[in-house]
C-alpha positions in Angstrom: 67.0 55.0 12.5 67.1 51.4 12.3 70.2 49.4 10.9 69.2 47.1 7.8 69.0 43.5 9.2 71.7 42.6 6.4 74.3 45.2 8.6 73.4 44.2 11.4 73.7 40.5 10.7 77.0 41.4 8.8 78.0 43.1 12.2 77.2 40.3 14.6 78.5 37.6 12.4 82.2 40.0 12.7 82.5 40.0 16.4 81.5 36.1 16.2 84.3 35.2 13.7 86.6 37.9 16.0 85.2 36.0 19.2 86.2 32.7 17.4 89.7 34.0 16.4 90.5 34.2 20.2 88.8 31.5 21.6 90.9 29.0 19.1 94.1 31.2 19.4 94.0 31.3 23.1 93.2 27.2 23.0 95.8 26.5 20.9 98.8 25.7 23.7 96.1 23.8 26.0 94.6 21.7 23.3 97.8 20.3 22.1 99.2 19.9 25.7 95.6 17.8 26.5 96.1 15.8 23.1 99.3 14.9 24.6 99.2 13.8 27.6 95.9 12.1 27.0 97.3 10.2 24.1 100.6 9.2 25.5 98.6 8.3 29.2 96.1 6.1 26.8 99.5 4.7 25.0 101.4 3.8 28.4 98.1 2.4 29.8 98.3 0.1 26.7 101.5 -0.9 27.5 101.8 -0.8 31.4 98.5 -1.2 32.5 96.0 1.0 34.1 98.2 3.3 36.1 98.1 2.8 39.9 98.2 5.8 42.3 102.0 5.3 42.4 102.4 5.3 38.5 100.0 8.4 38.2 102.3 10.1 40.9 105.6 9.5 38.9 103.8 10.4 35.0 102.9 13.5 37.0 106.7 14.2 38.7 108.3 13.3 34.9 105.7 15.8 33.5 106.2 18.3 35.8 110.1 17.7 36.0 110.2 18.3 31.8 107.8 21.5 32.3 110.6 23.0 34.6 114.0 22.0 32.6 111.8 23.4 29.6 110.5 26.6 31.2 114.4 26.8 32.9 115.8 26.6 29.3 113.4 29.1 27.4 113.1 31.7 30.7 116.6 31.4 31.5 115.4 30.5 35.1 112.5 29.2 37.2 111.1 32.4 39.3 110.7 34.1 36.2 107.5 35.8 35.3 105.5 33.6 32.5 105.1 36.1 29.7 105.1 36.0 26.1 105.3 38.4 22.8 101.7 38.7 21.1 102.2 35.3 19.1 101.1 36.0 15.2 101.5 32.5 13.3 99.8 30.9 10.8 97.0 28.6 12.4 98.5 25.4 10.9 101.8 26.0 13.1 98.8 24.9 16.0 97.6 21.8 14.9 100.3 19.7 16.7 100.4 17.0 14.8 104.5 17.2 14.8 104.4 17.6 18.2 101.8 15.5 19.6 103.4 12.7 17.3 106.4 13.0 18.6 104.8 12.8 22.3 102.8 9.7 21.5 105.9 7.9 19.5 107.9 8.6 22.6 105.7 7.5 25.1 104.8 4.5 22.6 108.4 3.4 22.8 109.0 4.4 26.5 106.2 2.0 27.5 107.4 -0.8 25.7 111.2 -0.5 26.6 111.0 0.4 29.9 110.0 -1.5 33.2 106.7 -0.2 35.1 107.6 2.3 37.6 109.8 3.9 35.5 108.1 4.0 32.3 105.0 6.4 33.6 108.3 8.8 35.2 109.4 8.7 32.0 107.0 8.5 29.9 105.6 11.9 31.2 108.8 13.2 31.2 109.4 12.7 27.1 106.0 13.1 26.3 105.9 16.6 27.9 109.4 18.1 26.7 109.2 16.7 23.0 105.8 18.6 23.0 107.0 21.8 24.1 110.2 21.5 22.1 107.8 20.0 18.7 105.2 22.3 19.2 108.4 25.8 19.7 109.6 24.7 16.4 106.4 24.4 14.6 105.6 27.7 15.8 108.9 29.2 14.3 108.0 27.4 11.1 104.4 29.3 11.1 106.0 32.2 12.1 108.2 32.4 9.4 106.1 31.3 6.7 102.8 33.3 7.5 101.7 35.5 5.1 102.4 39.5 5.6 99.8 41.6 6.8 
């Protein structure tokens, strides 16, 4: 016998919403890392200039240098396998905004303190920790205020 088209529709629009619910949760870290660097990049450019090979070389080694202390800090050491609890957090604790502000003031300052070569160094380097560190605690906040299943 054939399902109702109602059911079926009601079925299929379930595993969308559920297919939704994991794309955005699984996006969550990567979209507010990409706002980040984009913005503070765009904000140093501003600043500095349109980065030269050199410059894109040392944003990358101050990125890459505060994703290491970071991941040293939280895993306790660097050959660690990356692994986390299932995260449950209410989807506002995501948005970034804290974080990625953060970032971008950071940068914002960084660009307009600093001289060229070492702003992008440090400007990658800030902008990347205070988004991991921003974006930890507005987890914990989401975390603790989420409603109980």
């Amino acid at each position: 016998m054939r399902e109702p088209a109602n059911e079926s529709a009601s079925v299929l629009s379930a595993k969308y919403r559920s297919a939704l619910v994991a794309t955005v949760a699984t996006s969550a870290g990567p979209y507010g890392y990409t706002l980040t660097i984009w913005t503070s990049g765009a904000v140093l450019s501003h600043a500095q200039g349109i980065p030269n090979a050199v410059a894109a070389c040392l944003f990358l080694i101050g990125a890459v240098t505060a994703y290491a202390l970071v991941g040293l800090l939280a895993f306790g050491g660097l050959s660690e396998q990356l692994s986390i609890e299932p995260t449950r957090a209410a989807v506002w604790g995501d948005l970034h905004f804290i974080s990625v502000g953060l970032a971008i003031a950071a940068a914002s300052l960084v660009a307009h303190l600093d001289s060229k070569p070492a702003a992008w160094s440090l400007g990658g380097f800030v902008a990347t920790a205070l988004y991991l560190l921003g974006s930890a605690s507005e987890l914990t906040v989401a975390r603790a205020t989420r409603r109980n299943d």
